[in-house]
C-alpha positions as CSV (number, residue, x, y, z in Angstrom):
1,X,-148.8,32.5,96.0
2,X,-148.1,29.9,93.6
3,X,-150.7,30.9,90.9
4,X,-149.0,34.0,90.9
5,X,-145.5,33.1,90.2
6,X,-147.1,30.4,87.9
7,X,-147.7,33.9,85.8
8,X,-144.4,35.6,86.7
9,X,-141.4,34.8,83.4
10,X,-138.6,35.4,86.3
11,X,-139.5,33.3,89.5
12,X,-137.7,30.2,89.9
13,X,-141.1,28.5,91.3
14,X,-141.4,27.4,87.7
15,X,-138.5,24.6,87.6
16,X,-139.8,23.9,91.4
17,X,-143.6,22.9,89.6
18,X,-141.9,21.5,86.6
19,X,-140.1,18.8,89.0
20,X,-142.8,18.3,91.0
21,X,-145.1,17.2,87.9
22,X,-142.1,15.2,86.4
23,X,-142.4,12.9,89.7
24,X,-145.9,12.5,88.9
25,X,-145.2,8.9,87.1
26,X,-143.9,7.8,90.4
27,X,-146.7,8.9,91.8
28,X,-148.7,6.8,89.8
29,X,-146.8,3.8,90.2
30,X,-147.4,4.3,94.4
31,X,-150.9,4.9,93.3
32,X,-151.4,1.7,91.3
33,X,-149.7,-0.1,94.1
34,X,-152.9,0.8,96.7
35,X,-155.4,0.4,94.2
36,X,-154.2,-2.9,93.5
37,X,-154.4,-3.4,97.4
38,X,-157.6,-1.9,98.2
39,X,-159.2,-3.7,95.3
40,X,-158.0,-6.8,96.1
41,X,-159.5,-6.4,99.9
42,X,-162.6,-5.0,98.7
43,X,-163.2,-8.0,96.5
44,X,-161.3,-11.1,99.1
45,X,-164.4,-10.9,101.4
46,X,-163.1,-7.8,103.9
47,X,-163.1,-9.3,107.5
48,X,-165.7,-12.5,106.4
49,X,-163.4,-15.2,105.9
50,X,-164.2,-17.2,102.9
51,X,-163.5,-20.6,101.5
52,X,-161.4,-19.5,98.3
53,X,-161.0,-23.3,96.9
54,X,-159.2,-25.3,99.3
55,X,-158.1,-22.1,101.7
56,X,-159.5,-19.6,103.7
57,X,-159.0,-16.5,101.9
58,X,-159.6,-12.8,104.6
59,X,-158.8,-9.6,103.0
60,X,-157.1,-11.3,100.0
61,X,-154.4,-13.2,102.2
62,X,-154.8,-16.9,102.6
63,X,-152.9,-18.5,104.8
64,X,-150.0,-19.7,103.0
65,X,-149.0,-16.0,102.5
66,X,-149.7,-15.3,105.7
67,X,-146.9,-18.0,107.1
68,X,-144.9,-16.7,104.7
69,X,-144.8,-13.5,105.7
70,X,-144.9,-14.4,109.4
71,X,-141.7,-16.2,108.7
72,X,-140.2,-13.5,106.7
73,X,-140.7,-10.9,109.5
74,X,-141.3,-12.7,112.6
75,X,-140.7,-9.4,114.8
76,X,-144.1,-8.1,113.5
77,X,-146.0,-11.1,115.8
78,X,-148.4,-11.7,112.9
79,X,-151.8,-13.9,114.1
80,X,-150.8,-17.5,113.7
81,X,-154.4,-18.2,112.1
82,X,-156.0,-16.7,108.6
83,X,-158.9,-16.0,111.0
84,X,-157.2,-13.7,113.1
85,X,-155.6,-11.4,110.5
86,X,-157.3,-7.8,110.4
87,X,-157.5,-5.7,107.7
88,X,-154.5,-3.6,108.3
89,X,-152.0,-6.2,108.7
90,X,-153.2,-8.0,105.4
91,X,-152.4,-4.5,103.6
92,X,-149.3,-5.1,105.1
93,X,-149.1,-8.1,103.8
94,X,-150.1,-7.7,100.4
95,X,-147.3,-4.6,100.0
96,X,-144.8,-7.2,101.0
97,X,-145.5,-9.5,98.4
98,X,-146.0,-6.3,95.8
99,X,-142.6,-5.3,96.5
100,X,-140.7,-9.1,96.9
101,X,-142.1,-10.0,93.8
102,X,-142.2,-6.9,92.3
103,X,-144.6,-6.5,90.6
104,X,-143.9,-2.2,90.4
105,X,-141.3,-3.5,87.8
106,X,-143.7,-4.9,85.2
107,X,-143.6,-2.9,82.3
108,X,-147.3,-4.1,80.8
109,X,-150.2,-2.9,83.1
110,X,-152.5,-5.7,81.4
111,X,-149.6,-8.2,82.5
112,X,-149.1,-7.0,85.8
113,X,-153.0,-6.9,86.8
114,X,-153.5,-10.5,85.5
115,X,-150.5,-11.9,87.5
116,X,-151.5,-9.9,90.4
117,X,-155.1,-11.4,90.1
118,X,-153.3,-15.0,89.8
119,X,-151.2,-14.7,93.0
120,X,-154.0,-13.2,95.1
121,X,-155.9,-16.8,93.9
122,X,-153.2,-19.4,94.0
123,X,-150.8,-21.0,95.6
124,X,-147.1,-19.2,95.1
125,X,-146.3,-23.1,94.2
126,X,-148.8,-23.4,91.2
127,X,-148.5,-19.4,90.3
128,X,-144.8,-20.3,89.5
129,X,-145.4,-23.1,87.9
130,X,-148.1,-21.5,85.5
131,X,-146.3,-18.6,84.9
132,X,-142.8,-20.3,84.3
133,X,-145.1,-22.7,81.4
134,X,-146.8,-19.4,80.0
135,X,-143.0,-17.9,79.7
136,X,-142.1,-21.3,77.7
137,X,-145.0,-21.1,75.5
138,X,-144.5,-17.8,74.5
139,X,-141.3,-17.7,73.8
140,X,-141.5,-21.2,72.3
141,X,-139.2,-22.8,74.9
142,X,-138.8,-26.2,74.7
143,X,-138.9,-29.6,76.7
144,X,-136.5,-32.5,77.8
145,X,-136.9,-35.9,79.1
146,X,-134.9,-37.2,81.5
147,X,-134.9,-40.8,83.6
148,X,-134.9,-44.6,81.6
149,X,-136.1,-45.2,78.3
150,X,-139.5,-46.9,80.6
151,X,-139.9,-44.2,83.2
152,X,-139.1,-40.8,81.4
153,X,-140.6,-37.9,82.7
154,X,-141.0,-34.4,81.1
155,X,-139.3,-31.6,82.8
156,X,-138.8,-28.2,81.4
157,X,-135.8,-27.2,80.0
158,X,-136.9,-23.6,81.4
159,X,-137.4,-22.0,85.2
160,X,-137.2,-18.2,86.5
161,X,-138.5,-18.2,90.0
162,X,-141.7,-15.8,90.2
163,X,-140.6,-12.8,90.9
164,X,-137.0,-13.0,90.0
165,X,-135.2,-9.8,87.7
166,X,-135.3,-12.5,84.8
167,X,-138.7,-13.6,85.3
168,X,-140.2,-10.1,85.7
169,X,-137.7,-9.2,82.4
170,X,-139.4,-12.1,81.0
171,X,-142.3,-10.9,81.6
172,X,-141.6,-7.8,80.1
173,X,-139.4,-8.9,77.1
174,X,-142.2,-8.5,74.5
175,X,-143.3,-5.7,72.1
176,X,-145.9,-3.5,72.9
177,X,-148.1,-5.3,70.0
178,X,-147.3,-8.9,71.1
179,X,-148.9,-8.4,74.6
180,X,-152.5,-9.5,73.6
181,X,-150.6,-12.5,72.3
182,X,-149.1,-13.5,76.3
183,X,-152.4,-12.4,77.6
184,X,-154.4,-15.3,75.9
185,X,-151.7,-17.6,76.9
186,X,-152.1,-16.5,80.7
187,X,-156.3,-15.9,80.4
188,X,-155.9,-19.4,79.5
189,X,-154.4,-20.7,83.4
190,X,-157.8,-21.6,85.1
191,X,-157.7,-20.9,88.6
């Protein structure tokens, strides 16, 4: 039925297609999402739980994400234990964290597969902390000192918490050219 009114000048099927394939972007970005996930599974070890430097790591979840998700949404009755997570629960897990620190609002693909790959590997302490000093060297941000003249300590005059509108516009500030640019600047965090 539809190939035929795809040929017909008079049906009104046509707008009916043409919005359908004008949703497709959105489409993509749901698509991205679950590769991201799946990948991300596929490659944390699946049900073996793994040393990932000083934390167990199962299905891409260690378990600092997995208390704070269990103390995000404590009606779900998450495992306690890294050991105990199955593989459904850490995609659950994983969508939480794509959405709260959205990362479906990064306007670079290159950018928003690296930091994906960072938070999946650290700590959401250090990934902040890398990301907010790979924001300041890109965009040439400077530093302050602060305490007595004998005890003075460097603190950065900058700080968007990971995942925050001005961190993610941040993130997304630069020109289309300039991205290979932030890319060395974040290929440089070893993690």
């Amino acid at each position: 039925m539809i190939s035929i009114c795809l040929l017909c000048n008079n049906c009104s099927m046509k707008g009916l297609i043409l919005a359908l394939l004008l949703l497709t972007p959105g489409a993509a970005i749901a698509d991205r999402r679950s590769d991201f996930i799946a990948q991300s599974i596929e490659y944390g070890g699946g049900k073996k739980v793994i040393k990932n430097i000083a934390r167990l790591n199962a299905y891409a979840v260690n378990q600092e994400k997995l208390d704070i998700y269990r103390a995000a949404h404590p009606r779900y009755h998450f495992p306690a234990k890294i050991n105990d997570l199955k593989e459904k629960q850490a995609k659950q897990i994983l969508n939480y964290f794509w959405d709260n620190y959205r990362f479906g609002d990064y306007k670079y693909d290159e950018i928003q597969e690296k930091v994906w790959d960072m938070m999946i590997h650290m700590s959401m302490a250090d990934l902040e902390r890398e990301i907010n000093e790979c924001i300041r060297k890109y965009y040439h941000f400077g530093k302050y000192y602060e305490g007595p003249d004998w005890a003075k300590k460097e603190t950065p005059d900058f700080y968007a918490p990971f995942g925050s509108v001005s961190s993610v516009s941040l993130l997304n500030g630069m020109r289309p050219e300039q991205v290979p640019d932030f890319l060395l600047i974040l290929n440089a965090v070893k993690y």
